[in-house]
CHARMM internal coordinates of N, CA and C (Angstrom, degrees):
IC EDIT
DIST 1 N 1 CA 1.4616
DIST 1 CA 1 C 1.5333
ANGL 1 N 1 CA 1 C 109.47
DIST 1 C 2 N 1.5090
ANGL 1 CA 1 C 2 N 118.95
DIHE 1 N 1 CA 1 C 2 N 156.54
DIST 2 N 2 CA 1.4781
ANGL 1 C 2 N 2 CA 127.83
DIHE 1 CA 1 C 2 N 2 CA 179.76
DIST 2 CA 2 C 1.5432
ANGL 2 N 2 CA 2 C 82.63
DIHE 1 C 2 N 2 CA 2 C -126.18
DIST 2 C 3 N 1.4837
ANGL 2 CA 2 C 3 N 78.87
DIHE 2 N 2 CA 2 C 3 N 171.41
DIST 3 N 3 CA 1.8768
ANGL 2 C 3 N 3 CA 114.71
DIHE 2 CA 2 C 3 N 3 CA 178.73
DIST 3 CA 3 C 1.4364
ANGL 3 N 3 CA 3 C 88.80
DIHE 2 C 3 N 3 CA 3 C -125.42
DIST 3 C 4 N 2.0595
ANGL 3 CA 3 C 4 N 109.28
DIHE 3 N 3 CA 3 C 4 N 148.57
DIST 4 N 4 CA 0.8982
ANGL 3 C 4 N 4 CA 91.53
DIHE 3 CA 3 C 4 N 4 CA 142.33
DIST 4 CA 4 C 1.9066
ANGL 4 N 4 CA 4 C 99.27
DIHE 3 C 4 N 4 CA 4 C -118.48
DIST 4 C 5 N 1.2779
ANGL 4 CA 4 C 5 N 95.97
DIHE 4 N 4 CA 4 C 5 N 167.99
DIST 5 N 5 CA 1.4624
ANGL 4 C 5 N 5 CA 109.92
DIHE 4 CA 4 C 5 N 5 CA 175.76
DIST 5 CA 5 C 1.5221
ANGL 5 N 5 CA 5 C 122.55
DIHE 4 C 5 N 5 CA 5 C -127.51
DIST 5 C 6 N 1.6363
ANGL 5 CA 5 C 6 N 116.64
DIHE 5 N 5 CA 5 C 6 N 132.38
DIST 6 N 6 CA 1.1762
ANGL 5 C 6 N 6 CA 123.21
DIHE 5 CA 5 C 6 N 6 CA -161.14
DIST 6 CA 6 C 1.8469
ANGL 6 N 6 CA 6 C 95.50
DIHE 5 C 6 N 6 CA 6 C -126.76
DIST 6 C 7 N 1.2985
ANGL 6 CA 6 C 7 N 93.50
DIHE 6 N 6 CA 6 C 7 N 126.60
DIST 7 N 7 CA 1.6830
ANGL 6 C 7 N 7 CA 94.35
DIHE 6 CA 6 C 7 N 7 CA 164.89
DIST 7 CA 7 C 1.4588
ANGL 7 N 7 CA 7 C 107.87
DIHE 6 C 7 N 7 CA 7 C -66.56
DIST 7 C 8 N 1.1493
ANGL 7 CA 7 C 8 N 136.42
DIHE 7 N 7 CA 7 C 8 N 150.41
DIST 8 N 8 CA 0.9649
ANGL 7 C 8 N 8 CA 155.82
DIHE 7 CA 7 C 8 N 8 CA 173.79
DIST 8 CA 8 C 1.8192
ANGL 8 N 8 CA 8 C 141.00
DIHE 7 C 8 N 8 CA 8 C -113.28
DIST 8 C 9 N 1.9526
ANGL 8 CA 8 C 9 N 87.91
DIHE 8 N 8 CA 8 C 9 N -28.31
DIST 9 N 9 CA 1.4432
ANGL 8 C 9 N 9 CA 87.98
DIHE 8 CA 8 C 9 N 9 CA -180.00
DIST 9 CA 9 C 1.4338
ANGL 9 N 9 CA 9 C 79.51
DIHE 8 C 9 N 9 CA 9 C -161.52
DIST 9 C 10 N 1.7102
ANGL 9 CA 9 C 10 N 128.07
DIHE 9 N 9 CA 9 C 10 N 176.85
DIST 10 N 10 CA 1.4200
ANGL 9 C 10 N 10 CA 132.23
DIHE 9 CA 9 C 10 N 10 CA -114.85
DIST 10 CA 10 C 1.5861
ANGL 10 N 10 CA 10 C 94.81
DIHE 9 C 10 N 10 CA 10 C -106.97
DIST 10 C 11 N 1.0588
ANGL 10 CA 10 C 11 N 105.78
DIHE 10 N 10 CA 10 C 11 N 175.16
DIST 11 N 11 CA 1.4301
ANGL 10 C 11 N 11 CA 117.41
DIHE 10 CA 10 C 11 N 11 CA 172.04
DIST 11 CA 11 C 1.4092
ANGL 11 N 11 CA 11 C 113.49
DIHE 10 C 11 N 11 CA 11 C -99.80
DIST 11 C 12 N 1.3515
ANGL 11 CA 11 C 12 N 105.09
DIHE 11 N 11 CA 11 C 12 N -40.45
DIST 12 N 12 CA 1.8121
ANGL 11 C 12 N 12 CA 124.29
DIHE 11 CA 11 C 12 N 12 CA -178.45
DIST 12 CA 12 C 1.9402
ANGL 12 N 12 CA 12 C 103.04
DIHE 11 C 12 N 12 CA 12 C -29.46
DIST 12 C 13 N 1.2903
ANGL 12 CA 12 C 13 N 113.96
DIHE 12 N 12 CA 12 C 13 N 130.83
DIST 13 N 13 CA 1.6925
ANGL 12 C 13 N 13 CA 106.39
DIHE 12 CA 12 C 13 N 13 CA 165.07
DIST 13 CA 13 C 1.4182
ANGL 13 N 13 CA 13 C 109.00
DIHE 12 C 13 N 13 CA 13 C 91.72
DIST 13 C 14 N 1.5179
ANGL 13 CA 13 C 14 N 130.31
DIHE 13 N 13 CA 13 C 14 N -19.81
DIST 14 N 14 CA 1.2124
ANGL 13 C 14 N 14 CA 129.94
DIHE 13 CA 13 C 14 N 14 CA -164.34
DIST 14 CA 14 C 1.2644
ANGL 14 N 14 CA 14 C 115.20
DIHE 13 C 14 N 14 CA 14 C -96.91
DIST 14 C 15 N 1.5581
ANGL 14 CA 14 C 15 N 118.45
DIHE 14 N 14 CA 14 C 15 N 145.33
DIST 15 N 15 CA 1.2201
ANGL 14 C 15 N 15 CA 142.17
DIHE 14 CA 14 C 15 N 15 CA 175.87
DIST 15 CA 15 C 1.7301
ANGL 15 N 15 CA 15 C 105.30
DIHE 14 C 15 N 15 CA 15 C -27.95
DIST 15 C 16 N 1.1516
ANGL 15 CA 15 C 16 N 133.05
DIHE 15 N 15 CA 15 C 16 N 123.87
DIST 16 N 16 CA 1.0885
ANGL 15 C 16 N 16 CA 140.97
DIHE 15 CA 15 C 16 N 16 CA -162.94
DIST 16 CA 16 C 1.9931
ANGL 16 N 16 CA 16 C 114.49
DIHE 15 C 16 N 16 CA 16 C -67.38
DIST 16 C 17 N 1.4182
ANGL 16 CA 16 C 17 N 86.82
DIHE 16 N 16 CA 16 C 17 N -16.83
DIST 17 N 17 CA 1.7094
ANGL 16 C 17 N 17 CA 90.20
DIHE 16 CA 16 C 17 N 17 CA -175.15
DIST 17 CA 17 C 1.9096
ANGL 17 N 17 CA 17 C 100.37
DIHE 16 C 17 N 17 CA 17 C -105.63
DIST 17 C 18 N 1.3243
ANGL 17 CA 17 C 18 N 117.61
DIHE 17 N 17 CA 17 C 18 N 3.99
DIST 18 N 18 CA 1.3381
ANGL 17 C 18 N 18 CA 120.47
DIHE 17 CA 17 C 18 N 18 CA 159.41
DIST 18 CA 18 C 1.4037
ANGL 18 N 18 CA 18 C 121.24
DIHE 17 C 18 N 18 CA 18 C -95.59
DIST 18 C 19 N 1.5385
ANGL 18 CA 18 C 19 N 95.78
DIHE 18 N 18 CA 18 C 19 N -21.55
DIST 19 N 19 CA 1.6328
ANGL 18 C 19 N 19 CA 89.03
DIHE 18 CA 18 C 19 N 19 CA 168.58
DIST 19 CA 19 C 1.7618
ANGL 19 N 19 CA 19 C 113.57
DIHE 18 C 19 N 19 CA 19 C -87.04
DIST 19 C 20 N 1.0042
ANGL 19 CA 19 C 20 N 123.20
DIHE 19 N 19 CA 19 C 20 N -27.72
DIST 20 N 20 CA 1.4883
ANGL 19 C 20 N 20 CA 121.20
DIHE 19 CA 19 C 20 N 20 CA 154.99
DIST 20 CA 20 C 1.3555
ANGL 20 N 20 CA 20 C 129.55
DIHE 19 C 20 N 20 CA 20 C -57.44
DIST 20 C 21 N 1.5703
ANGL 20 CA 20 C 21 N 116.82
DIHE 20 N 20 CA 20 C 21 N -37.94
DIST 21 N 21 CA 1.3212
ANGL 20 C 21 N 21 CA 118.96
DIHE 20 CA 20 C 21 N 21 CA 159.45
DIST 21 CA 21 C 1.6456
ANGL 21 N 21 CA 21 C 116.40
DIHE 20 C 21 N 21 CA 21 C -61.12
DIST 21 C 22 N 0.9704
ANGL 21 CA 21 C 22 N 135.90
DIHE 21 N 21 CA 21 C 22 N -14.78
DIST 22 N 22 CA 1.5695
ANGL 21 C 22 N 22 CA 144.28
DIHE 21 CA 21 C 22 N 22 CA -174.82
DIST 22 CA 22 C 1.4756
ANGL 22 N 22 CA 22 C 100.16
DIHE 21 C 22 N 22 CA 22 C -101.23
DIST 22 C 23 N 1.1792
ANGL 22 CA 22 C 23 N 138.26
DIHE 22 N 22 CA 22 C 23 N -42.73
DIST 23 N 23 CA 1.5596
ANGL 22 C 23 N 23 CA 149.22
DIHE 22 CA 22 C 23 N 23 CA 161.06
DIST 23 CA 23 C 1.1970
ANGL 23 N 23 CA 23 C 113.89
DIHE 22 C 23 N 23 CA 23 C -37.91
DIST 23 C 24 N 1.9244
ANGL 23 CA 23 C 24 N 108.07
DIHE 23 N 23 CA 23 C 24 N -46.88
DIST 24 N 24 CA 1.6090
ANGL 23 C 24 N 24 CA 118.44
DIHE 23 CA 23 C 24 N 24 CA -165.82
DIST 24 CA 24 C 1.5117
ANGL 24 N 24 CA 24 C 106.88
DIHE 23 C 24 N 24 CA 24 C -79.30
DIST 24 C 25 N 1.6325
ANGL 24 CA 24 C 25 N 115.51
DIHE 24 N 24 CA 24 C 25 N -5.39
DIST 25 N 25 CA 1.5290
ANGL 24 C 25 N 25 CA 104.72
DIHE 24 CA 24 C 25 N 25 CA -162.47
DIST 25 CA 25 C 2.0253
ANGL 25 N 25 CA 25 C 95.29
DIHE 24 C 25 N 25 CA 25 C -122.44
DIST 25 C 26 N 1.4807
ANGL 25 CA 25 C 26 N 99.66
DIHE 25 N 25 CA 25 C 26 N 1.04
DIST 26 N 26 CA 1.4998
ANGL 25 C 26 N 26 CA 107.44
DIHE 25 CA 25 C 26 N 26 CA 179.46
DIST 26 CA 26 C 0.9806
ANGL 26 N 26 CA 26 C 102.36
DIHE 25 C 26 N 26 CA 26 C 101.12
DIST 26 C 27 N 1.5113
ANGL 26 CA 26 C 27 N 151.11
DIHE 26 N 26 CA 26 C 27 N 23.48
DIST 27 N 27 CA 1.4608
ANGL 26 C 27 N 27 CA 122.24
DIHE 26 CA 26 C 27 N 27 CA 171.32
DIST 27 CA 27 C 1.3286
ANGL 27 N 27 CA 27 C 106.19
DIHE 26 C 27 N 27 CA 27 C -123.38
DIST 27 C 28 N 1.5759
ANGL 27 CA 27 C 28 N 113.92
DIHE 27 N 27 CA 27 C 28 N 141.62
DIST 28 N 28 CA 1.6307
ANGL 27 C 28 N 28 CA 131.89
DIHE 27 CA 27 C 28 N 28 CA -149.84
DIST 28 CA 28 C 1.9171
ANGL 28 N 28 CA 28 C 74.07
DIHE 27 C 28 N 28 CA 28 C -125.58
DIST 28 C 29 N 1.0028
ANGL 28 CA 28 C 29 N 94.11
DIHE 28 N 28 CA 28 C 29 N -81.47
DIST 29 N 29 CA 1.9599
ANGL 28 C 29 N 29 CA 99.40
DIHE 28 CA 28 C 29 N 29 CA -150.77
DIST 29 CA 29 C 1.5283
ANGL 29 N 29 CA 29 C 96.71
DIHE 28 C 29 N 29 CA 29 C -95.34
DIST 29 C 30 N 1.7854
ANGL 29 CA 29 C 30 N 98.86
DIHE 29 N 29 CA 29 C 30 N 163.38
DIST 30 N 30 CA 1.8742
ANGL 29 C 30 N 30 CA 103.96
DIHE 29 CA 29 C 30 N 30 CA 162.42
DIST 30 CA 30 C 1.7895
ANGL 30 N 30 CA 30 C 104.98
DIHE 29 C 30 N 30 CA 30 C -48.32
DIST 30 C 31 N 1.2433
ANGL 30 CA 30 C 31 N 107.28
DIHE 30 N 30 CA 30 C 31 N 156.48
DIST 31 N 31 CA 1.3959
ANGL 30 C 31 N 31 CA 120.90
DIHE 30 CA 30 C 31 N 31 CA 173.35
DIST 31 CA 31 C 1.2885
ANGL 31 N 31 CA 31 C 97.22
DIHE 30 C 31 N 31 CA 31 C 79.43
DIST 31 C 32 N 0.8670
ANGL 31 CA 31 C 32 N 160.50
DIHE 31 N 31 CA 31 C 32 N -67.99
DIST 32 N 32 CA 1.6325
ANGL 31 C 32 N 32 CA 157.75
DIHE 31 CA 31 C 32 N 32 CA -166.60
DIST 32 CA 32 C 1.7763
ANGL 32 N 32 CA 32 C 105.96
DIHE 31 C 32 N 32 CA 32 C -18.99
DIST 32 C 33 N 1.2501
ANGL 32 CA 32 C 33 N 107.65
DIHE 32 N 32 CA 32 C 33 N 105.13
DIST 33 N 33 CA 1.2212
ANGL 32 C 33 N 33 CA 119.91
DIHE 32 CA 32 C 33 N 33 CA 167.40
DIST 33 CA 33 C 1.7658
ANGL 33 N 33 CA 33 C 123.26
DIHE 32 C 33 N 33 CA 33 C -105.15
DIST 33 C 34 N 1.4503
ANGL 33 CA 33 C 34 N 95.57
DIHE 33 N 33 CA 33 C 34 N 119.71
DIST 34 N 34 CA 1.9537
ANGL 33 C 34 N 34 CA 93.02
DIHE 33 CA 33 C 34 N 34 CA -174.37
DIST 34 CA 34 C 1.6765
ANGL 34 N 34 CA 34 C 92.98
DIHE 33 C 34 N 34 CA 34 C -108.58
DIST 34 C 35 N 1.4714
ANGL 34 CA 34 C 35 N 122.19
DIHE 34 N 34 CA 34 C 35 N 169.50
DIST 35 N 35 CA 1.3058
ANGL 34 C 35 N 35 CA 127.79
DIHE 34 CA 34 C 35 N 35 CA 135.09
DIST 35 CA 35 C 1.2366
ANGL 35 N 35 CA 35 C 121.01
DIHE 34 C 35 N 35 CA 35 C -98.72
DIST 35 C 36 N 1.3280
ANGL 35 CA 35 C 36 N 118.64
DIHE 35 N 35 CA 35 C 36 N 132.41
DIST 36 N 36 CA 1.8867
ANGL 35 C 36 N 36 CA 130.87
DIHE 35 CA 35 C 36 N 36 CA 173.34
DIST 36 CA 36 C 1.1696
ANGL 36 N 36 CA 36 C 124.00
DIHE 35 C 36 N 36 CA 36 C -112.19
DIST 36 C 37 N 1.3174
ANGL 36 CA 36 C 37 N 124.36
DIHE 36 N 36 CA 36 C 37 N 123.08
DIST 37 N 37 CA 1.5837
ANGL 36 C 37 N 37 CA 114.22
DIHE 36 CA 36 C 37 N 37 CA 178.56
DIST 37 CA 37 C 1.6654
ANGL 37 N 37 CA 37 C 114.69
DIHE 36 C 37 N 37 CA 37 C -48.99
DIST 37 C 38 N 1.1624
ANGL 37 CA 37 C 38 N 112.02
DIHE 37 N 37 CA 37 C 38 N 147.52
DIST 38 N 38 CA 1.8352
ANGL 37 C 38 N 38 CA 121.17
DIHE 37 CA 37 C 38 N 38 CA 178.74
DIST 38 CA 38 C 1.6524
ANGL 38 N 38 CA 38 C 93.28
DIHE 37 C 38 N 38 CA 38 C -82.73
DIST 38 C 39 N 1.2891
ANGL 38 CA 38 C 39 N 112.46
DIHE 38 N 38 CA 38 C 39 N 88.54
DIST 39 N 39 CA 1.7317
ANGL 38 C 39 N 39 CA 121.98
DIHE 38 CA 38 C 39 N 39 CA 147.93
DIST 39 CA 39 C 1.2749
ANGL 39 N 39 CA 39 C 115.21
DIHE 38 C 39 N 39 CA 39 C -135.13
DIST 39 C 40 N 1.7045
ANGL 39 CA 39 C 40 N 97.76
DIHE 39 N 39 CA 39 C 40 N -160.52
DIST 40 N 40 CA 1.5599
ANGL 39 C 40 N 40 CA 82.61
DIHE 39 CA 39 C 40 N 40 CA -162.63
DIST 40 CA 40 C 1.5085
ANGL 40 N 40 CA 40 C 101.35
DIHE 39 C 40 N 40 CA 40 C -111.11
DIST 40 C 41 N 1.0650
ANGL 40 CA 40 C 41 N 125.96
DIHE 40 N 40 CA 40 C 41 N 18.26
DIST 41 N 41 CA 1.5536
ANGL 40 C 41 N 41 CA 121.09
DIHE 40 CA 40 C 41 N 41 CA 138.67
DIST 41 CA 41 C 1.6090
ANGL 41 N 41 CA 41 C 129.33
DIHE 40 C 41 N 41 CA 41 C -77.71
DIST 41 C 42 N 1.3698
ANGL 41 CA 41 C 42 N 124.29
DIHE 41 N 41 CA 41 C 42 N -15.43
DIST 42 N 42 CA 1.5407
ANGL 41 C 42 N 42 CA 119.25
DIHE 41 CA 41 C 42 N 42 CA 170.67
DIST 42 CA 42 C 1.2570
ANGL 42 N 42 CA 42 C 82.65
DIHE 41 C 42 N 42 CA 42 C -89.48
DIST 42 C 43 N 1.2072
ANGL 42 CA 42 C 43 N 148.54
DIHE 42 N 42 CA 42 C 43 N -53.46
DIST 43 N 43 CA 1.7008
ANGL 42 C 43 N 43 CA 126.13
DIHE 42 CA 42 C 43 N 43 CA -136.53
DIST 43 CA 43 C 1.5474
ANGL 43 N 43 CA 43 C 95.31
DIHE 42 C 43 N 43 CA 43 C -88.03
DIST 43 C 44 N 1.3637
ANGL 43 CA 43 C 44 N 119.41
DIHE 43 N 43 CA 43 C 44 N -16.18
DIST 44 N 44 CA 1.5474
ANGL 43 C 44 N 44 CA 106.71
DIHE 43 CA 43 C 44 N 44 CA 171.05
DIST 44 CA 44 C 1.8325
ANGL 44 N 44 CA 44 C 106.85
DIHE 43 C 44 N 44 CA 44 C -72.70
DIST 44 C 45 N 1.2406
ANGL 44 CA 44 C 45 N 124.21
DIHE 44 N 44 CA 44 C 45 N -36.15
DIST 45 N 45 CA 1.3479
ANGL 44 C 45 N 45 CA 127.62
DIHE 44 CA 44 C 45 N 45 CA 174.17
DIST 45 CA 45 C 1.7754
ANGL 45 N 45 CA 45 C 107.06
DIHE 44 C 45 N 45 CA 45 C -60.73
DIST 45 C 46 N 1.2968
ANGL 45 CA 45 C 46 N 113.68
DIHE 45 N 45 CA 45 C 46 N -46.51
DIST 46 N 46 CA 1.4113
ANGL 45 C 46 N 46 CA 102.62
DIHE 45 CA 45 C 46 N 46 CA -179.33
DIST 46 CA 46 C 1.5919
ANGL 46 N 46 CA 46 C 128.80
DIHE 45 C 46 N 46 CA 46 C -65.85
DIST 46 C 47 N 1.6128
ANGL 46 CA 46 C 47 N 88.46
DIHE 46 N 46 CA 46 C 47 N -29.02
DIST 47 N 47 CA 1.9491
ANGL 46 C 47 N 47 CA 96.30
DIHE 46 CA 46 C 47 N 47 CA 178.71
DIST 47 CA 47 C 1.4877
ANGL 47 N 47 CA 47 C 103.79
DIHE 46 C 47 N 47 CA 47 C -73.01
DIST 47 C 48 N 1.6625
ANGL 47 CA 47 C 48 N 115.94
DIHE 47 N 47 CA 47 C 48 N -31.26
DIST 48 N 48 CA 1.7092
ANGL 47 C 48 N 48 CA 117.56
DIHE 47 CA 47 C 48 N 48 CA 173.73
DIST 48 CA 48 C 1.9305
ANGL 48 N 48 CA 48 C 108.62
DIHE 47 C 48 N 48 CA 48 C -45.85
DIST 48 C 49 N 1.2917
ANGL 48 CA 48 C 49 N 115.30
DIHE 48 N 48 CA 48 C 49 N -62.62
DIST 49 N 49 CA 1.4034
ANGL 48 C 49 N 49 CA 130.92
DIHE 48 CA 48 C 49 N 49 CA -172.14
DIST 49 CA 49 C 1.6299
ANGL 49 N 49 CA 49 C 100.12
DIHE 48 C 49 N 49 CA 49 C -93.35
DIST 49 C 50 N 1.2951
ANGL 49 CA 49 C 50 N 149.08
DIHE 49 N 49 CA 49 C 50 N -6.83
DIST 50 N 50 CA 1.0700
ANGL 49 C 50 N 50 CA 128.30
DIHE 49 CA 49 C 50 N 50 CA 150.14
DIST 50 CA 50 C 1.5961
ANGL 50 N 50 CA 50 C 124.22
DIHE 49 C 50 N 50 CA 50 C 38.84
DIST 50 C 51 N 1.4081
ANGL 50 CA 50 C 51 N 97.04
DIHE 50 N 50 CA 50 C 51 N -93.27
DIST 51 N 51 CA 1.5293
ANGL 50 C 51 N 51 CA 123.98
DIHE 50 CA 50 C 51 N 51 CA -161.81
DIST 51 CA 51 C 1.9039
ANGL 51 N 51 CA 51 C 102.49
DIHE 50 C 51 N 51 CA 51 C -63.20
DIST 51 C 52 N 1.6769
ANGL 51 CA 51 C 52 N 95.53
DIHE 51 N 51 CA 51 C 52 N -23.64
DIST 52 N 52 CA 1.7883
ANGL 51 C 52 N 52 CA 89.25
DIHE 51 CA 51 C 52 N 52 CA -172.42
DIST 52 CA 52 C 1.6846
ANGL 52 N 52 CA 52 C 112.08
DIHE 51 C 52 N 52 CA 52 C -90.81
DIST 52 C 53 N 1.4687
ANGL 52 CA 52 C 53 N 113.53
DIHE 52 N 52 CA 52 C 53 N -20.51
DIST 53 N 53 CA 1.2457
ANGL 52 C 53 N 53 CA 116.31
DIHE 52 CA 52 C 53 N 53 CA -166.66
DIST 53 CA 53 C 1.3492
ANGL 53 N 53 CA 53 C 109.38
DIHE 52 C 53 N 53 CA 53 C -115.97
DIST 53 C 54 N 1.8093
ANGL 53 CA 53 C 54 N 106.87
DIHE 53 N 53 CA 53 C 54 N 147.01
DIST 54 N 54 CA 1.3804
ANGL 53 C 54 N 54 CA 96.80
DIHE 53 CA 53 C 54 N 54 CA 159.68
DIST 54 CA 54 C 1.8870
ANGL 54 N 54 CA 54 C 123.99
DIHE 53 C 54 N 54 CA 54 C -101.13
DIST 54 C 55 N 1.0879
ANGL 54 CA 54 C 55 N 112.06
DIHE 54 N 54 CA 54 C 55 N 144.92
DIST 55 N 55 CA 1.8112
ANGL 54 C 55 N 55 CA 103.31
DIHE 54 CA 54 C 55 N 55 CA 159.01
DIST 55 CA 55 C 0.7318
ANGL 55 N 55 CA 55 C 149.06
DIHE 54 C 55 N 55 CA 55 C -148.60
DIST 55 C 56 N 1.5067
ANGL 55 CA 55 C 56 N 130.67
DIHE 55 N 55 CA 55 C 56 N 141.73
DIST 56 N 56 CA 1.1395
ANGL 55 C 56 N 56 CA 154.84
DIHE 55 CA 55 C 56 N 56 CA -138.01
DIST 56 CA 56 C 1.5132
ANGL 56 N 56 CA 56 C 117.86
DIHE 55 C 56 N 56 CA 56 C -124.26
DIST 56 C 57 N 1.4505
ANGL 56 CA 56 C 57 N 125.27
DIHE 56 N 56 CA 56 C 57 N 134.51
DIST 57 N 57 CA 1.4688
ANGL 56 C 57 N 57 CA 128.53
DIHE 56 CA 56 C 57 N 57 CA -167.36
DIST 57 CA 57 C 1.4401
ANGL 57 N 57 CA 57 C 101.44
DIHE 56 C 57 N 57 CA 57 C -90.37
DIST 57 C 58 N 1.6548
ANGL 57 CA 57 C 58 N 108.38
DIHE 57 N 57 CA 57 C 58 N 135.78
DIST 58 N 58 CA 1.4082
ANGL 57 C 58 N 58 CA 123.31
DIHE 57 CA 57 C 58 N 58 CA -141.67
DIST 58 CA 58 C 1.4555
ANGL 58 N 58 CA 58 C 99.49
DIHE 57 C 58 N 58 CA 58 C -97.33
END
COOR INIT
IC SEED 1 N 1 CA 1 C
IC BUILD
């Protein structure tokens, strides 16, 4: 299975290692939608940014 993942809300103001975690999975701007494989290296990146992204089973 994939995820996909959509930023949802901004990068602007944020902790400098959440904006790199959002970089590492492809997302630059709101709307930016990537697909990520379901392991346990993306889902540790998604529980990091949580609050910014939404996701959805791909």
């Amino acid at each position: 299975m994939a995820k996909n993942i959509t930023l949802i809300k901004s990068l602007s103001g944020r902790k400098q290692d959440q904006i790199a975690t959002a970089h590492s999975l492809g997302l630059r701007k709101i709307g930016d939608v990537t697909v990520q494989p379901d392991n346990a290296q993306t889902l540790g990146k998604i529980t990091k940014i949580s609050h910014l992204v939404k996701v959805t089973e791909a």
